[in-house]
C-alpha positions as semicolon CSV with decimal commas, in nm:
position;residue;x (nm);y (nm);z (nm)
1;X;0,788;-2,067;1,615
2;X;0,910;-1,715;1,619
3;X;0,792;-1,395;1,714
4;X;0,593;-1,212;1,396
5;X;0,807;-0,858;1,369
6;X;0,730;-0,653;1,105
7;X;0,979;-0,606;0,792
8;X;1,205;-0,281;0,838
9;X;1,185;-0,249;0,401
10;X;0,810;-0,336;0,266
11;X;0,935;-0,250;-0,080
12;X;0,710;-0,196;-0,358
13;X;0,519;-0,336;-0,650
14;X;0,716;-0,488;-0,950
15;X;0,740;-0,285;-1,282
16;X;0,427;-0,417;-1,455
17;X;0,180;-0,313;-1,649
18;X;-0,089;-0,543;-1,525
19;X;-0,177;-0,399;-1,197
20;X;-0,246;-0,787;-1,050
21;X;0,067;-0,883;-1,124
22;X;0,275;-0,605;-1,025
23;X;0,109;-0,609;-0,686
24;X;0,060;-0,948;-0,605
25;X;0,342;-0,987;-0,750
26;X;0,540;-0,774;-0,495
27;X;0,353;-0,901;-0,185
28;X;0,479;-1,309;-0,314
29;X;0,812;-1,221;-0,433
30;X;0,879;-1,044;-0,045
31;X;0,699;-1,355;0,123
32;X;0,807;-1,608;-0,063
33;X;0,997;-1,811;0,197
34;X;0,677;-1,753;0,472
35;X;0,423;-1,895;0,185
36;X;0,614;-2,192;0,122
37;X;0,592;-2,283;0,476
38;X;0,261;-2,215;0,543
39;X;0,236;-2,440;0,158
40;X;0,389;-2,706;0,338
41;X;0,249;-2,699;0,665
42;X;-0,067;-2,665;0,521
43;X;-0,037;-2,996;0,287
44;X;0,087;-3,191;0,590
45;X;-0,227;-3,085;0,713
46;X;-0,454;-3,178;0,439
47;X;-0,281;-3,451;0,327
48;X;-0,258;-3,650;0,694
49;X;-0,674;-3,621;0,607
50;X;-0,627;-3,819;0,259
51;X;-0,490;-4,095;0,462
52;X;-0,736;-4,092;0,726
53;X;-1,002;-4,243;0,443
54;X;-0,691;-4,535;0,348
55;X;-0,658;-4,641;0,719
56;X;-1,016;-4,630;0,815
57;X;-1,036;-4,844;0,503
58;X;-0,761;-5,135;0,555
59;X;-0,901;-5,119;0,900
60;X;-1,235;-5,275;0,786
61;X;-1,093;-5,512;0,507
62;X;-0,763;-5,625;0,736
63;X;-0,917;-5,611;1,082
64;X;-1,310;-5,629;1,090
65;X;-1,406;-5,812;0,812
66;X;-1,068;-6,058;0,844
67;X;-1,133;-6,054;1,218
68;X;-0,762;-6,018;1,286
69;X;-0,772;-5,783;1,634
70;X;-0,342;-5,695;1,560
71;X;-0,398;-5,612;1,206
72;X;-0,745;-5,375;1,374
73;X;-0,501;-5,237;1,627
74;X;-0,225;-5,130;1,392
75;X;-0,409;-4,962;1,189
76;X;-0,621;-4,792;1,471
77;X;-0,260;-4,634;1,592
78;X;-0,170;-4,513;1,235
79;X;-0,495;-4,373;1,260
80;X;-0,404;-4,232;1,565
81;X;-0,110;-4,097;1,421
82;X;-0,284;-3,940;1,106
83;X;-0,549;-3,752;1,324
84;X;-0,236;-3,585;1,541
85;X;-0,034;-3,452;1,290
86;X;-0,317;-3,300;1,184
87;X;-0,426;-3,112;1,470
88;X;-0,062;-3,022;1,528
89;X;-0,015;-2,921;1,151
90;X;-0,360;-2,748;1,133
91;X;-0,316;-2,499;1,442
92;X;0,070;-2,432;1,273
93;X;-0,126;-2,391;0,929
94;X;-0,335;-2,113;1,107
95;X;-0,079;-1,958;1,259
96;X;0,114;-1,899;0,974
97;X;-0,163;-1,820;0,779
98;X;-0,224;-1,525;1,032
99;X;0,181;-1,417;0,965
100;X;0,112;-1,376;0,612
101;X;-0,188;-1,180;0,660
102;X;-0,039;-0,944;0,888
103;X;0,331;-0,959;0,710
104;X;0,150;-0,832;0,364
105;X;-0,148;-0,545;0,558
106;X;0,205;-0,463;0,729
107;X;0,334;-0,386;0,373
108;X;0,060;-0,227;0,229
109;X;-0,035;0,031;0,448
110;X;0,360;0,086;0,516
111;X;0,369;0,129;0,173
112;X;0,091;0,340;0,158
113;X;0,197;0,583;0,399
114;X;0,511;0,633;0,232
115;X;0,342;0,717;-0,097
116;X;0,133;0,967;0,104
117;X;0,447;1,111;0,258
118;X;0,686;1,125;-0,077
119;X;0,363;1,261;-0,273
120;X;0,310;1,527;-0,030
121;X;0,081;1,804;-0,126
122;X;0,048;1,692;-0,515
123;X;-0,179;1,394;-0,335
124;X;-0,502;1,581;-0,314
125;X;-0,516;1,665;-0,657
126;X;-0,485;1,266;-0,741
127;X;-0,668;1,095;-0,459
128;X;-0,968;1,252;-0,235
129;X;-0,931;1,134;0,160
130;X;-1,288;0,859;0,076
131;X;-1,000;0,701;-0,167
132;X;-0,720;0,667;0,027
133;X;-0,945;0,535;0,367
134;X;-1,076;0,252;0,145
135;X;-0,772;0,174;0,044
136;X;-0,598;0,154;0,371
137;X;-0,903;-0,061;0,492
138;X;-1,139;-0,245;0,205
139;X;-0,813;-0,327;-0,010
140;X;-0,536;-0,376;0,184
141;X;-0,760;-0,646;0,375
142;X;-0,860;-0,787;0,010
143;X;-0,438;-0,817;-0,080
144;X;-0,392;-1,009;0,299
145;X;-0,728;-1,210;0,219
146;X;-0,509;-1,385;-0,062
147;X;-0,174;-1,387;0,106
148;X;-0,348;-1,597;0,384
149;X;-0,555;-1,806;0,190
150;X;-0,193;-1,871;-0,041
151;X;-0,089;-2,186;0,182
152;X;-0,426;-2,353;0,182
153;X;-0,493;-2,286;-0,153
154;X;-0,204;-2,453;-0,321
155;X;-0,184;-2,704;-0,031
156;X;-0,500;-2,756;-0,158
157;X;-0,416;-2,900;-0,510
158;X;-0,105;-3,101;-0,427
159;X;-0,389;-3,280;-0,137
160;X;-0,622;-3,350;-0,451
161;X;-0,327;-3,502;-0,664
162;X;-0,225;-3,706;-0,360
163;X;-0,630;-3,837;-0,313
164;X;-0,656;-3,898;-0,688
165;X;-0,325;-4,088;-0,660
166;X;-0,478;-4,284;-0,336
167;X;-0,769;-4,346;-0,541
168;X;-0,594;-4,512;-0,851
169;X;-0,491;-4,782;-0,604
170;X;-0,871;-4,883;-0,584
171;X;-0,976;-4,788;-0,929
172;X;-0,928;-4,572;-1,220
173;X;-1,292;-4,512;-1,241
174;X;-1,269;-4,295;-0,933
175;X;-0,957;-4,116;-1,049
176;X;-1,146;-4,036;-1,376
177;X;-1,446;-3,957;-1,239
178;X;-1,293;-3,726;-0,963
179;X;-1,007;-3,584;-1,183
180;X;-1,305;-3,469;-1,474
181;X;-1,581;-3,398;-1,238
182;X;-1,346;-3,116;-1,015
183;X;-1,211;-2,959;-1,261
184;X;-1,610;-2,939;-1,471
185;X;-1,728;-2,801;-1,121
186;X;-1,446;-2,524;-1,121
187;X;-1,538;-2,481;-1,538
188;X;-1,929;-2,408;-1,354
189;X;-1,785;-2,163;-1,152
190;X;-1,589;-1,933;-1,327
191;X;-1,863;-1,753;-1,487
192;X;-1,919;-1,698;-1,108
193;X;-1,588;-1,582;-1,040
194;X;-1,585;-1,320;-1,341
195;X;-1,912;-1,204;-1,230
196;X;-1,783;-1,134;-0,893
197;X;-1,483;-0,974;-0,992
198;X;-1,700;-0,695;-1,180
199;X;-1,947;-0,613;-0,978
200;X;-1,669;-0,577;-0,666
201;X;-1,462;-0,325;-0,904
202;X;-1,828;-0,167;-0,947
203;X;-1,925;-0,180;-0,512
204;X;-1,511;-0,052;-0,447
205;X;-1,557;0,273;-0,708
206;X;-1,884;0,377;-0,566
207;X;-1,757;0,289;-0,167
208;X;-1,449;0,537;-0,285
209;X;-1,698;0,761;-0,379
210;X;-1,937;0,767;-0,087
211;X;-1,646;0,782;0,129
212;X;-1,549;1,112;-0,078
213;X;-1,844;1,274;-0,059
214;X;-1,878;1,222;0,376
215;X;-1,537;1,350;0,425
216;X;-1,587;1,634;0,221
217;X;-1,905;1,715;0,383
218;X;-1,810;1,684;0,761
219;X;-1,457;1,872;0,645
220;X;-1,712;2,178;0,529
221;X;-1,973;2,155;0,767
222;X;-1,922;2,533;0,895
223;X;-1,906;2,634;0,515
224;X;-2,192;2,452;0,448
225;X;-2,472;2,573;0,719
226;X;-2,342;2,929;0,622
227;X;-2,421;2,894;0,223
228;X;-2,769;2,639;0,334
229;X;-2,547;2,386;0,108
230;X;-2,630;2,102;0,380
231;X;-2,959;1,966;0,219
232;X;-2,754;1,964;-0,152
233;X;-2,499;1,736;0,021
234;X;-2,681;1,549;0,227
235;X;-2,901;1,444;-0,147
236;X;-2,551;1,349;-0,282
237;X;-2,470;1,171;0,003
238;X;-2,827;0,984;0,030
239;X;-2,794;0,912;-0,335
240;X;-2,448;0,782;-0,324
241;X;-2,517;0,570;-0,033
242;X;-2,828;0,422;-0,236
243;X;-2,592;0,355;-0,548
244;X;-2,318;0,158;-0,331
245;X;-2,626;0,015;-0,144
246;X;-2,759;-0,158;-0,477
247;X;-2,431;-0,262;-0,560
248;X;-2,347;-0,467;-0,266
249;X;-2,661;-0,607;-0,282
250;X;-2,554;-0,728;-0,672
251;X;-2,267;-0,853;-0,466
252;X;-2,433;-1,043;-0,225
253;X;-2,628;-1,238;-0,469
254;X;-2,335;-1,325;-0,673
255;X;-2,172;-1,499;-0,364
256;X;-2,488;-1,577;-0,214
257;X;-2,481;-1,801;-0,589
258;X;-2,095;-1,887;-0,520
259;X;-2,177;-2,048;-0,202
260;X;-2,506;-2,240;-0,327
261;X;-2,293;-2,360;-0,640
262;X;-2,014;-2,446;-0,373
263;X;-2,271;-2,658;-0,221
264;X;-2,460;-2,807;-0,462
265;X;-2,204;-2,906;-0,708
266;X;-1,992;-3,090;-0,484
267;X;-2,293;-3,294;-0,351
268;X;-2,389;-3,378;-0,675
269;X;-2,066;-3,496;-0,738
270;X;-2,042;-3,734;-0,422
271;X;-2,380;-3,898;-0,494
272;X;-2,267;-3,958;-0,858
273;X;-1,902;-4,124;-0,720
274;X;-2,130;-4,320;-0,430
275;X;-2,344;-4,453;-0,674
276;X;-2,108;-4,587;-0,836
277;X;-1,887;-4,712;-0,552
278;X;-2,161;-4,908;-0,453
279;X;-2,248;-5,084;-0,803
280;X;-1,880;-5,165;-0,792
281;X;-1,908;-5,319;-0,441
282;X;-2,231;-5,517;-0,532
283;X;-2,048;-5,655;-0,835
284;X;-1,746;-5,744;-0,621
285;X;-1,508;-5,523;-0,818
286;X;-1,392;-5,348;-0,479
287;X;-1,452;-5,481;-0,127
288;X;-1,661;-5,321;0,164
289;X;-1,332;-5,111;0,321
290;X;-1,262;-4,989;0,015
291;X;-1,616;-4,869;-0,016
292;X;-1,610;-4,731;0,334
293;X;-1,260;-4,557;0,227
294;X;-1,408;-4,432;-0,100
295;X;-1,723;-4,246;0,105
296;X;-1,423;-4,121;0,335
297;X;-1,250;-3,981;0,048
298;X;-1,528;-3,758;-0,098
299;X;-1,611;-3,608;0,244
300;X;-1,190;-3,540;0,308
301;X;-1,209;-3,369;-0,041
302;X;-1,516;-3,116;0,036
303;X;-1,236;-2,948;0,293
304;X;-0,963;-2,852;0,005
305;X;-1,223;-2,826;-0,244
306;X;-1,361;-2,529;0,010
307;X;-1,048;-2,403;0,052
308;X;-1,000;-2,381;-0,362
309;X;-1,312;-2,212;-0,346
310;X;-1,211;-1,961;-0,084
311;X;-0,893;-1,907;-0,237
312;X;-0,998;-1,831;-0,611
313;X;-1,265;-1,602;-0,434
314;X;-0,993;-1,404;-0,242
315;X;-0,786;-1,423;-0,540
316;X;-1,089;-1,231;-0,736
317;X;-1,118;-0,960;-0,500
318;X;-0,727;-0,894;-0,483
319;X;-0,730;-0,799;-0,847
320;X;-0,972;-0,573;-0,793
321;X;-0,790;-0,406;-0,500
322;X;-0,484;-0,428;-0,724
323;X;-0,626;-0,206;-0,952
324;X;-0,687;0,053;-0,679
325;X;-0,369;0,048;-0,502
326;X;-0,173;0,057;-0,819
327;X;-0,372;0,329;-0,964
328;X;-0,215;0,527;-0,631
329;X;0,139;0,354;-0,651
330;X;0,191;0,524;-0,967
331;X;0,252;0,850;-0,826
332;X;0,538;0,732;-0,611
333;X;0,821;0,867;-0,709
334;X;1,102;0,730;-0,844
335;X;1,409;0,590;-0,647
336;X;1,641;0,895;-0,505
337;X;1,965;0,906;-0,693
338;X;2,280;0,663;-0,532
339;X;2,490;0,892;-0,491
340;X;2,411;1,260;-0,406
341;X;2,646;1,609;-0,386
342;X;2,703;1,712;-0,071
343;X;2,454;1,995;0,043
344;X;2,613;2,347;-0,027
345;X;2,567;2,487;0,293
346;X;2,525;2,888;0,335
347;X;2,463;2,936;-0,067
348;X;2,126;3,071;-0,176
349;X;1,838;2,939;-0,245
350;X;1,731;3,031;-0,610
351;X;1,423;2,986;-0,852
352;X;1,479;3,006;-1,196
353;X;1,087;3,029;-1,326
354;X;1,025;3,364;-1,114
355;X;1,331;3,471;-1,095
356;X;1,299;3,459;-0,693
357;X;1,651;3,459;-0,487
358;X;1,691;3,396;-0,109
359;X;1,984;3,493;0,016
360;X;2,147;3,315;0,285
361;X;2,125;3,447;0,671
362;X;1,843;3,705;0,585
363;X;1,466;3,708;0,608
364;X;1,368;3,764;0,238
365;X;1,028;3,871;0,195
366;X;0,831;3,767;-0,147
367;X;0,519;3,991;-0,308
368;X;0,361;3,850;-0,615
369;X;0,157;4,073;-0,803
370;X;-0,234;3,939;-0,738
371;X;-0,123;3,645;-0,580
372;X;-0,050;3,422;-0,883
373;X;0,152;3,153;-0,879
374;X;0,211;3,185;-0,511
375;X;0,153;2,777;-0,454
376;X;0,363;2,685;-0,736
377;X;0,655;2,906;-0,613
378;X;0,652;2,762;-0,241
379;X;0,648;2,396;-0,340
380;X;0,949;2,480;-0,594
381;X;1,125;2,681;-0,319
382;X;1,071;2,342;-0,061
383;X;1,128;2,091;-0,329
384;X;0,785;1,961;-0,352
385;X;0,611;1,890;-0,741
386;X;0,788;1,775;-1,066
387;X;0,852;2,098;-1,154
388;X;1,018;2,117;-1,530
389;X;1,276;2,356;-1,390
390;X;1,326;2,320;-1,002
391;X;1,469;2,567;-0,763
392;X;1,859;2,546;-0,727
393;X;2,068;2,556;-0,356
394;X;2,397;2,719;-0,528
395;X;2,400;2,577;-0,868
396;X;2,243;2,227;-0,775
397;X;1,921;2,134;-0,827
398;X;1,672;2,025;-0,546
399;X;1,620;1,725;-0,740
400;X;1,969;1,628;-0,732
401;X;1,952;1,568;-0,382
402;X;1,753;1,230;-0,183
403;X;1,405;1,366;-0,060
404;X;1,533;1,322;0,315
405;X;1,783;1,557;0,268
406;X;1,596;1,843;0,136
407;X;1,315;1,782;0,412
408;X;1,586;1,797;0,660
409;X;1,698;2,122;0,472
410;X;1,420;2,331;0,361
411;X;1,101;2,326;0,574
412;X;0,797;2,450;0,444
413;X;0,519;2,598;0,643
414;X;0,189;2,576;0,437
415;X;-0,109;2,773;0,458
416;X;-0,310;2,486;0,482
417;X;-0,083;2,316;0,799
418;X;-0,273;2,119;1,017
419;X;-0,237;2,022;1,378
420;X;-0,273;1,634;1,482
421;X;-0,501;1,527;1,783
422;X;-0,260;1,514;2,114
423;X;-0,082;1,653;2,349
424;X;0,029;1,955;2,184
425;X;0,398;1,880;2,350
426;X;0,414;1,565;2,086
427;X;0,211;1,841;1,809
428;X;0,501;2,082;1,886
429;X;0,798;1,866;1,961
430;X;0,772;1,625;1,675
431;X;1,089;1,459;1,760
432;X;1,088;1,500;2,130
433;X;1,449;1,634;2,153
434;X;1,322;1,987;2,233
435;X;1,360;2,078;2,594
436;X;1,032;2,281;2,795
437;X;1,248;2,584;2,732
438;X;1,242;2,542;2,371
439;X;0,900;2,495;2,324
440;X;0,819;2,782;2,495
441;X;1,092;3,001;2,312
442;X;0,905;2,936;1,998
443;X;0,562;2,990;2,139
444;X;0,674;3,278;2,236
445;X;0,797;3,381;1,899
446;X;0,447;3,262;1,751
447;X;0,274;3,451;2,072
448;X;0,084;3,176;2,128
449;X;0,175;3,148;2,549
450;X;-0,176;3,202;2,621
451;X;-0,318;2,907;2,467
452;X;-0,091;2,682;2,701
453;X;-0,242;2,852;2,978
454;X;0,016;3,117;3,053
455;X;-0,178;3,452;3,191
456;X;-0,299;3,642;2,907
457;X;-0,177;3,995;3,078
458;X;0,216;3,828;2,990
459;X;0,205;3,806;2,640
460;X;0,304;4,109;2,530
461;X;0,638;4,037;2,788
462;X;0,943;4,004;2,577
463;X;1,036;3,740;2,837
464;X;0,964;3,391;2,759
465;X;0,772;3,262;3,051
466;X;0,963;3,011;3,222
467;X;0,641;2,838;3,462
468;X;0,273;2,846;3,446
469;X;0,234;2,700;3,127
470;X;0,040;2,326;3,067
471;X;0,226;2,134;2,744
472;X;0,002;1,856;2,761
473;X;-0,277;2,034;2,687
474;X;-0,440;1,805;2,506
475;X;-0,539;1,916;2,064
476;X;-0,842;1,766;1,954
477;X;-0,888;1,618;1,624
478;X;-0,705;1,866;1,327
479;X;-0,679;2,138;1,645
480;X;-1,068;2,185;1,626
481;X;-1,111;2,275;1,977
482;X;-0,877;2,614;1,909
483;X;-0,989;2,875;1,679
484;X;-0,831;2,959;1,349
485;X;-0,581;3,165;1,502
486;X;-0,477;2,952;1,805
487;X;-0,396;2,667;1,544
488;X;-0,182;2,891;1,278
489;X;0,022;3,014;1,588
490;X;0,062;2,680;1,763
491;X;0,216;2,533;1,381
492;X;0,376;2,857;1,314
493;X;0,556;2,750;1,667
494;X;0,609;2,376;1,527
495;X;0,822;2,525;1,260
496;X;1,049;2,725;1,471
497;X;1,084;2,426;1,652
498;X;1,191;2,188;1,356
499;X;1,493;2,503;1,331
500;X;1,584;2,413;0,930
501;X;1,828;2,568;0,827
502;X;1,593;2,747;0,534
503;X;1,259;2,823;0,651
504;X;0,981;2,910;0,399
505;X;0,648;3,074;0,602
506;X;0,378;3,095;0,354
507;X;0,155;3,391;0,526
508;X;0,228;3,286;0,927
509;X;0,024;3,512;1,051
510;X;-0,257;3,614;0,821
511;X;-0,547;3,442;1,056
512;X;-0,414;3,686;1,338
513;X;-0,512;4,015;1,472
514;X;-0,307;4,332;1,336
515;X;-0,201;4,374;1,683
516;X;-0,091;3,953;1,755
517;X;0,090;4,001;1,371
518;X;0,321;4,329;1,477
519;X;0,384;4,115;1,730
520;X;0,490;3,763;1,603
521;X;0,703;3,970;1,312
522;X;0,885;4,156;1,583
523;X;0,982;3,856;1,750
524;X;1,041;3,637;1,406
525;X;1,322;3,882;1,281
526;X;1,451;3,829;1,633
527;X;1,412;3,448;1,639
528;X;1,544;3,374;1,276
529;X;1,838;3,669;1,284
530;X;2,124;3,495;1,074
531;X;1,895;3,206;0,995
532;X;1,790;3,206;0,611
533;X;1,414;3,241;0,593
534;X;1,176;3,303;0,366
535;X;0,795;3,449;0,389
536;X;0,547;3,469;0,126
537;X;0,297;3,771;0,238
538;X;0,152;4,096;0,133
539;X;0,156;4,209;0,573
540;X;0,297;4,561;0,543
541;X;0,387;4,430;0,959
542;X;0,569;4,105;0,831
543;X;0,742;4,293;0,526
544;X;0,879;4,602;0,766
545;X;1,130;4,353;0,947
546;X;1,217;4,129;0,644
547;X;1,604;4,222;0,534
548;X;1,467;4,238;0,168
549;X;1,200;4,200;-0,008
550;X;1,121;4,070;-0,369
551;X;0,853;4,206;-0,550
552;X;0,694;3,996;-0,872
553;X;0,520;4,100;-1,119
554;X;0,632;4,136;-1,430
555;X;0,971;4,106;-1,349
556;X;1,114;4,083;-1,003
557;X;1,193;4,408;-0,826
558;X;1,410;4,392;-0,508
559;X;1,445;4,635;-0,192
560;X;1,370;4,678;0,146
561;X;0,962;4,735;0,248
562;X;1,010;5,120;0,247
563;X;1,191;5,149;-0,060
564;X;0,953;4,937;-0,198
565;X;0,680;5,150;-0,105
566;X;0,778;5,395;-0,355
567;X;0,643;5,227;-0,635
568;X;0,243;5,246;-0,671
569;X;0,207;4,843;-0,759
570;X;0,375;4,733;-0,493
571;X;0,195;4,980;-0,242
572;X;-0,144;4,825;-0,397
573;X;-0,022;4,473;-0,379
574;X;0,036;4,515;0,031
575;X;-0,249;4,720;0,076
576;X;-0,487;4,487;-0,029
């Protein structure tokens, strides 16, 4: 059996409107030739059980009650034979069952990542970080819950046609009794089922929402205790807790009522068939080892007719999950165009809406009047958003060109940048192609030596410090353990690193000192000189070394800083 590996292309849901069937959809489509296996595997496994109740059965009538000890042994080695496939078929059956549980969680949180990743910073305003954890954990294990139950489930049906047809040998009576009374007890159930799948759409919204509401509360903590917010959010937090508390426990009860009707209706069944297996006996209409076989049968079908069970269950919850994951999936963007133009190196970078224009090899500083618009003109300038006219690289459109490329191309450094828990050599050398030398180039640049343990009294040096420095000094979760200023220097560094060849800095240094920002924007003209570079600011520091800068307001007004200066709204906007 070979090695489960991964899938190098999870693909994506089908182009449905029903959420179920686009997702489940997707995950049989891409595992169809893994769930007919496990199918068949699995029915070899059931369906060696269906005989077990025919052999035990000739056994008695051929053997015991005929006393003929060959006829008893022959049938005691088929037996034999029945009970071994089994075992070998039922360990194979779980075994594949686990590849299609991990093959489709493999898929869906692949999948999910790359959603996050081609969404980028439009995400937030979609999905909160409580939504997007319970989907990487309570519904991607719902979608693999059905996946693995897939083989046993259908393996299930094909075992109760080959019983019923087992049973027709003995008597039609059993076939109609079994045949009506299964699919009655399924009938009994589905008000079950529906019951289930509502009040588990009800327990995932308000799990989405508790989640919410703790991230956002341990992401604000500081902000919080400073405002005495902590007792407001701790009361949503209590009260959300108490809502998804009363929902599972709606939950429970409905499968705590699944499992007693999974229980009860079965047995009633069996006594009903027994009884009447043994009015038939009495009246000679079947013998004793049929009898014996009939009991055999019921308790062989209790084991698919649990695995039904299981399956419509998982089934259930994977449409509610569906839903969910879909609801996210439709922000993915659409496939990037076949066949691209070829990027027009050393052209400029232009934005109709504003009017903005960076010119190639020069650091272009940008003003706009009161800050408005600032967000919308960085992700246009980077390529980010569905903007109705996007930013142009010559005369092509960002858009025209495959979202790789234009990462590759245009690196934006947000405000909001975080650092990742880690050795900040893996935070700063993303790729790990950068050599010591390099990273400490651009920490130098950012003036961020110090925080890698370089002696403080050196970092004003305009040499880059070649030893006493500690790379794997290790970032704690989002950089926590650094203060605001370590961590916008360390990603400022992170970006000189990635070396694009157009870099947009949205305010790099506006958590620093006056004295660290003269600094960094001294050594930034000298790190990106012929490098075309863009930086969003109102730093009189940053501004003094940019080649030009564009002013917007009403219009856009172009110069360098000091001509600039001459005209009284700009000299507000950068003395704010």
């Amino acid at each position: 059996m070979a090695r489960f590996s991964p899938p190098r292309d999870p693909g994506g849901p089908l182009p449905h409107p029903n959420p179920a069937v686009a997702v489940i959809g997707w995950l049989f489509r891409s595992q169809w030739r893994t769930l007919l296996t496990s199918t068949l595997v699995s029915f070899a496994f059931l369906g060696c059980q269906q005989f077990v109740p025919y052999v035990v059965g000739r056994a008695v009538d051929e053997g015991l009650v005929a006393g003929d000890r060959a006829a008893l042994y022959w049938w005691s080695a088929a037996l034999a034979i029945c009970i071994g496939i089994a075992t070998i078929t039922g360990v194979a059956s779980f075994v594949y069952m686990m590849y299609t549980a991990m093959d489709s969680d493999f898929r869906i949180q692949r999948r999910l990542v790359d959603t996050v990743v081609a969404v980028g910073s439009r995400l937030k305003s979609r999905a909160d970080a409580g939504e997007l954890v319970s989907i990487s954990a309570a519904d991607s294990h719902a979608l693999s819950s059905l996946s693995m139950m897939f083989g046993r489930l259908a393996s299930s049906f094909l075992a109760f046609a080959l019983a019923l047809a087992i049973l027709a040998t003995m008597s039609w009576w059993f076939v109609l009794a079994a045949g009506v009374g299964v699919p009655a007890m399924f009938a009994c159930l589905r008000p079950l089922f529906l019951r289930l799948e509502s009040r588990g759409r009800d327990l995932r919204r308000r799990i989405g929402e508790q989640t919410g509401i703790g991230t956002d509360a341990v992401a604000g903590l500081r902000v919080l205790r400073g405002i005495g917010g902590e007792a407001h959010f701790a009361g949503r937090y209590r009260d959300a807790s108490q809502a998804t508390r009363v929902a599972g426990v709606r939950v429970r009860r409905t499968v705590a009522g699944l499992e007693f009707a999974r229980l009860a209706l079965p047995g009633t069944l069996l006594v009903l068939v027994l009884w009447m297996g043994a009015e038939m006996t009495l009246n000679g209409t079947i013998t004793a080892g049929e009898f014996v076989a009939l009991f055999g049968y019921l308790i062989a079908l209790t084991r698919p007719l649990g695995y039904t069970i299981q399956g419509v269950d998982a089934f259930t919850k994977a449409i509610v999950a569906s839903g969910r994951f879909q609801k996210l999936q439709d922000e993915h963007p659409d496939p990037e165009p076949a066949n691209e133009s070829p990027w027009p190196a050393g052209e400029a970078l232009y934005d109709p809406v504003s009017g903005t224009r960076i010119e190639p090899g020069l650091i272009t500083g940008i003003v706009t009047g009161g800050g408005l618009g600032a967000t919308e003109l960085l992700d246009r300038l980077s390529g980010y958003g569905d903007a109705a006219e996007p930013a142009r690289i010559g005369a092509i459109p960002l858009d025209a060109f495959d979202t790789a490329t234009v990462r590759a191309r245009v690196h934006l450094l947000e405000a909001r940048a975080q650092l990742f828990s880690g050795r900040l050599r893996d935070q700063l050398d993303v790729d790990g192609k950068r050599t010591d030398a390099d990273i400490m180039r651009a920490l130098h640049t950012a003036s961020a030596v110090d925080i890698v343990g370089v002696d403080p009294s050196l970092i004003e040096s305009d040499d880059v410090p070649e030893d006493g420095y500690d790379l794997d000094t290790v970032a704690g979760e989002r950089g926590r353990n650094f203060s605001g200023g370590e961590r916008q220097r360390l990603i400022l560094a992170r970006a000189l690193l990635a070396d694009p060849e157009i870099l947009v800095l949205d305010d790099p240094a506006s958590a620093c000192d006056a004295q660290t920002e003269a600094r960094i924007a001294e050594r930034l003209a000298r790190h990106r000189m012929g490098r075309t570079t863009a930086i969003l600011t109102n730093s009189p520091q940053l501004l003094a070394v940019c080649d030009r800068v564009q002013f917007l307001s009403a219009g856009v007004r172009s110069g360098t800083h000091a001509e600039l200066l001459q005209h009284a709204e700009y000299r507000e906007a950068v003395s704010r």
